[in-house]
C-alpha positions in Angstrom: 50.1 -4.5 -3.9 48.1 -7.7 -2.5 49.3 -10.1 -0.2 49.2 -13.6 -0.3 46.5 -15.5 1.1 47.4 -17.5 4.3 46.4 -21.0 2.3 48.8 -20.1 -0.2 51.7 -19.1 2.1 51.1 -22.1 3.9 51.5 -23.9 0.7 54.6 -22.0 0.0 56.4 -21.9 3.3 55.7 -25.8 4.8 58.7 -26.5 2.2 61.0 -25.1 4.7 64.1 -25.2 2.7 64.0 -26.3 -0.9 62.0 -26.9 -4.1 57.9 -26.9 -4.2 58.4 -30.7 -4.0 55.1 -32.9 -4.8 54.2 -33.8 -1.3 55.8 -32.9 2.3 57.3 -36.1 2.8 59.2 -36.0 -0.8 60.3 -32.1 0.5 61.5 -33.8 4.4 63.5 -36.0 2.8 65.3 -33.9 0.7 66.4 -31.6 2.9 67.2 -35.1 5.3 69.3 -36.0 3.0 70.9 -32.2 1.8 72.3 -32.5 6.1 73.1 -36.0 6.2 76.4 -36.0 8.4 75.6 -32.7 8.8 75.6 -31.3 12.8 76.1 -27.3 13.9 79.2 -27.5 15.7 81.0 -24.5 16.1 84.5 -24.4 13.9 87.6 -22.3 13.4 85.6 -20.4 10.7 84.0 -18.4 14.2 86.9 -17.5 15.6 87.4 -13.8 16.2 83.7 -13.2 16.1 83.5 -12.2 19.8 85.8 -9.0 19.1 83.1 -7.2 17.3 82.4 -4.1 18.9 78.6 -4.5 19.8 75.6 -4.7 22.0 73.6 -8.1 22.4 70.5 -9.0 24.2 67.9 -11.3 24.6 64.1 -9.4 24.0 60.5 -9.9 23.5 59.4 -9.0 20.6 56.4 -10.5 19.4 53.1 -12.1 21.7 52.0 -15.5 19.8 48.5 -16.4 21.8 49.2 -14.8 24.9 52.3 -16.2 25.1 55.8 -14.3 24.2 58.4 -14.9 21.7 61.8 -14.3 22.8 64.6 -13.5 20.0 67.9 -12.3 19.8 68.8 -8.3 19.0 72.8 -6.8 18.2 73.1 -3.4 18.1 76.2 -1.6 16.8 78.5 0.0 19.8 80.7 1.6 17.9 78.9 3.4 14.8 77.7 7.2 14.8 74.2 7.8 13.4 72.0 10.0 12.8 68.7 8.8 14.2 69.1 5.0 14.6 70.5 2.5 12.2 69.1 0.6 9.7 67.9 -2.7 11.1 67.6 -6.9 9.7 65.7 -9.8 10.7 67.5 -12.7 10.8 65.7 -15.8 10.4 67.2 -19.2 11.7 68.7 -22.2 9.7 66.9 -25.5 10.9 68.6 -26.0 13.2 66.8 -23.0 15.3 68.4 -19.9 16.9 71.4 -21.2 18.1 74.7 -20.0 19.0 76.2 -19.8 15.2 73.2 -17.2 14.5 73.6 -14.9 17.4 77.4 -14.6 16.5 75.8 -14.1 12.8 73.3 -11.6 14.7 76.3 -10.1 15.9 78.1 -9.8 12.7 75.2 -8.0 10.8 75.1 -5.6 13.5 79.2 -5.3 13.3 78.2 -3.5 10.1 76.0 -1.2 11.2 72.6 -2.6 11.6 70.2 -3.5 14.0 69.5 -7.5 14.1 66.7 -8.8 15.5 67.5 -12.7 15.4 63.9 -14.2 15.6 62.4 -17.7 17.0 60.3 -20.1 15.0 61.3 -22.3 16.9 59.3 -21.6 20.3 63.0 -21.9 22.3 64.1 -25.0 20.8 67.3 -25.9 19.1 68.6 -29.4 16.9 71.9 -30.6 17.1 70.7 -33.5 14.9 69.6 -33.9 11.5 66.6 -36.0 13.1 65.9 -33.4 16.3 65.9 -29.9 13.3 63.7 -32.6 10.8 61.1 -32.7 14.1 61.3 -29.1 15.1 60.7 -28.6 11.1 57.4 -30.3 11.2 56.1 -28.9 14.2 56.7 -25.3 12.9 54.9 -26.9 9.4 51.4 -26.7 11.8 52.0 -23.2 12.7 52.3 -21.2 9.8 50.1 -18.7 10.7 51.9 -18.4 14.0 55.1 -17.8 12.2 54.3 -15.5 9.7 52.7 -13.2 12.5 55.9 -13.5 14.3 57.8 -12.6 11.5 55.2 -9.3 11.5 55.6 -8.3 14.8 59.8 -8.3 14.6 59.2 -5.5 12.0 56.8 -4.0 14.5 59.7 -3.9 16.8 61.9 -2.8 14.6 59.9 0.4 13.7 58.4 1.0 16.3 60.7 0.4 19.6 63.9 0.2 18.1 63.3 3.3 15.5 64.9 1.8 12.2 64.1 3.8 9.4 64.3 0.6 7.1 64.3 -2.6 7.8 65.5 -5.7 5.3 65.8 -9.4 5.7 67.5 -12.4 5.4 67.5 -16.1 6.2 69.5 -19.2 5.7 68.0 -22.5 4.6 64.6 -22.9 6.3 65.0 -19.2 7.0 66.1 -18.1 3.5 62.3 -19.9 2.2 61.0 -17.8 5.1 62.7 -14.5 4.4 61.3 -14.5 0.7 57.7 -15.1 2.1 57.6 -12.6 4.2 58.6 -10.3 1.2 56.4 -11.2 -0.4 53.2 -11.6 2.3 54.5 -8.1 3.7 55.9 -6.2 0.6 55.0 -2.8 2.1 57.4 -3.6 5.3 60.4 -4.9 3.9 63.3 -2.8 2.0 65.6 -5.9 0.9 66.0 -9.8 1.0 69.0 -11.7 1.3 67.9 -15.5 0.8 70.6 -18.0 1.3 69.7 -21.3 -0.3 66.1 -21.5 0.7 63.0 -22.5 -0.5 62.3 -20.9 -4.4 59.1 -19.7 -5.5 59.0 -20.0 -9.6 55.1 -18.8 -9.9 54.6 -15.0 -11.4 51.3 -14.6 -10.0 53.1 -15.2 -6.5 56.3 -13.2 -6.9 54.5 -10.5 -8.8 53.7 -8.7 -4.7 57.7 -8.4 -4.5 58.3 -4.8 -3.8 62.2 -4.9 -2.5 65.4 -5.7 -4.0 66.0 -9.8 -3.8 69.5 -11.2 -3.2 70.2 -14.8 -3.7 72.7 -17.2 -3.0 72.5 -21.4 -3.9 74.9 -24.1 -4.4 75.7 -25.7 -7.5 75.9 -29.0 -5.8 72.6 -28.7 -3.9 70.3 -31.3 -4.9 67.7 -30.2 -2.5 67.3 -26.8 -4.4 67.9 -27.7 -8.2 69.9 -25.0 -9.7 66.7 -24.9 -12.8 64.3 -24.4 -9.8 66.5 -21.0 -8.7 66.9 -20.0 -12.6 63.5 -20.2 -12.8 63.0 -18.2 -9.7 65.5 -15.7 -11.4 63.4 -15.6 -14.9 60.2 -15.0 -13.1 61.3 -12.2 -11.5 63.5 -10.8 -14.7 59.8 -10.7 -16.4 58.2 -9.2 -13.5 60.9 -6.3 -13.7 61.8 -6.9 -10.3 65.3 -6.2 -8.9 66.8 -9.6 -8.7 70.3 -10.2 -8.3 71.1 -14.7 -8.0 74.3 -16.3 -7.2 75.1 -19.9 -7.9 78.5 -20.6 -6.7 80.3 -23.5 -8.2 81.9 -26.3 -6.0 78.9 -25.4 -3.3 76.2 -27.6 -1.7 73.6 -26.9 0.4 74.7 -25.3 4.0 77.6 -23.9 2.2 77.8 -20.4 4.0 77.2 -22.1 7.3 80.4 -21.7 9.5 79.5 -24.2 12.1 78.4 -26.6 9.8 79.9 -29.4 8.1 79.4 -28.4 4.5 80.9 -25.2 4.7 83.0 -23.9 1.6 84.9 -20.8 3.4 85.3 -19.2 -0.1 82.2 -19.4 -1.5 80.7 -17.9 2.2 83.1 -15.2 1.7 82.0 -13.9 -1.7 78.7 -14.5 -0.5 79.0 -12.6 2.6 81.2 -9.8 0.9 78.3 -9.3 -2.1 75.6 -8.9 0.9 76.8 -6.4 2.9 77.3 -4.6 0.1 73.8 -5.1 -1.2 72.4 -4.4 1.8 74.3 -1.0 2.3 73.1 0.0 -1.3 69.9 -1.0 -0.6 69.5 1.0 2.6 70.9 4.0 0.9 67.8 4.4 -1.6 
């Protein structure tokens, strides 16, 4: 299958987390405005997290221009396997890898995976809606950057860490990223798991998807209009791809976010239920 060029992924991806809006501005301040009030606090929603039975550490797993890229990797203490375990990249909100996506780090690997939390975000975090919408645009000028990042934590996941497949999945600015990197890299990744992030509607585009596509959106998310994600879904249904899109009613945008303060604990939980169960059906193909 061909891969995207890089002018059109950076066409694609400096969206972030929402529609293909007309111009960047129009994009920054929808997704403004989708975390106004909005600030990644950790909640009750967290609690218990720390009593999953695994192994976390900080590694290098990518060089960017001579210069290494730190991220985040859980391991499973308490699984038997045969060989190692399948493995994820997780791919940061906008607000960067923080504390909420190690614990989610941790999580995935509570399952049974590998999880290799990555960086986009060169070791900075927001704790503002301002401080992420200035990380955002700094990343926006390093697309090419990112994207090899994103290739190398596969890398590392292969090759050092053994995982006979490897799937991904992103929330918000990470969601638009996981789907890119599907679809820039079809031959390395075995699932996706997109959580309200940027949509791609063109067939040309998602005609290189080559992995099983998950999706979850808000009903009430005005940054990622619920026609943008059905059109998403159409595309793909035409394409014959294995596409599988969850609007959940009563949701905005940051609704699966647990430290957040838009987060609807029952949506989160359906949506968290239907991807571990995608993800273990996808790894056992």
């Amino acid at each position: 299958m061909r891969k995207l060029t890089l002018l059109a992924l950076i066409g694609l991806v400096s969206a972030g987390c929402g529609r293909q809006y007309a111009t960047p501005a129009e994009q920054a301040d929808a997704m403004h405005a989708a975390h106004a009030g909005d600030a990644p606090d950790a909640t009750a929603a967290v609690a218990g997290v720390d009593t999953f039975r695994t192994e976390a550490r900080e590694v290098t797993y990518a060089t960017i221009r001579g210069r290494p890229v730190r991220g985040y990797l859980a391991r499973p203490s308490d699984v038997d396997f045969e060989g190692a375990p399948p493995a994820i990249v997780l791919v940061h909100e906008w607000w960067g890898l923080n504390d909420n996506i190690r614990l989610m780090a941790r999580r995935l690997a509570s399952e049974g995976y590998i999880t290799l939390a990555v960086d986009l975000y060169d070791g900075h975090v927001a704790t503002t809606p301002d401080s992420a919408m200035a990380l955002r645009r700094i990343a926006s000028d390093r697309q090419d950057a990112l994207m090899s990042s994103l290739d190398q934590a596969f890398t590392h996941l292969r090759v050092v860490q053994g995982a006979p497949h490897i799937g991904i999945i992103g929330w918000c600015y990470g969601g638009g990223w996981a789907l890119e990197t599907a679809l820039a890299h079809p031959e390395r990744v075995d699932a996706v798991v997109m959580y309200y992030g940027s949509v791609v509607t063109d067939s040309d585009q998602l005609a290189t998807l080559d992995a099983p596509l998950l999706g979850h959106f808000g009903a009430d998310d005005e940054s990622i209009p619920v026609a943008e994600v059905r059109a998403m879904e159409a595309a793909l249904e035409g394409l014959g791809k294995d596409v599988d899109i969850h609007v959940y009613e009563g949701a905005g945008h940051a609704f699966a976010n647990s430290s957040g303060r838009m987060y609807v604990p029952a949506a989160a939980d359906l949506a968290w239920e239907r991807t571990t169960g995608f993800f273990r059906e996808a790894f056992s193909r």
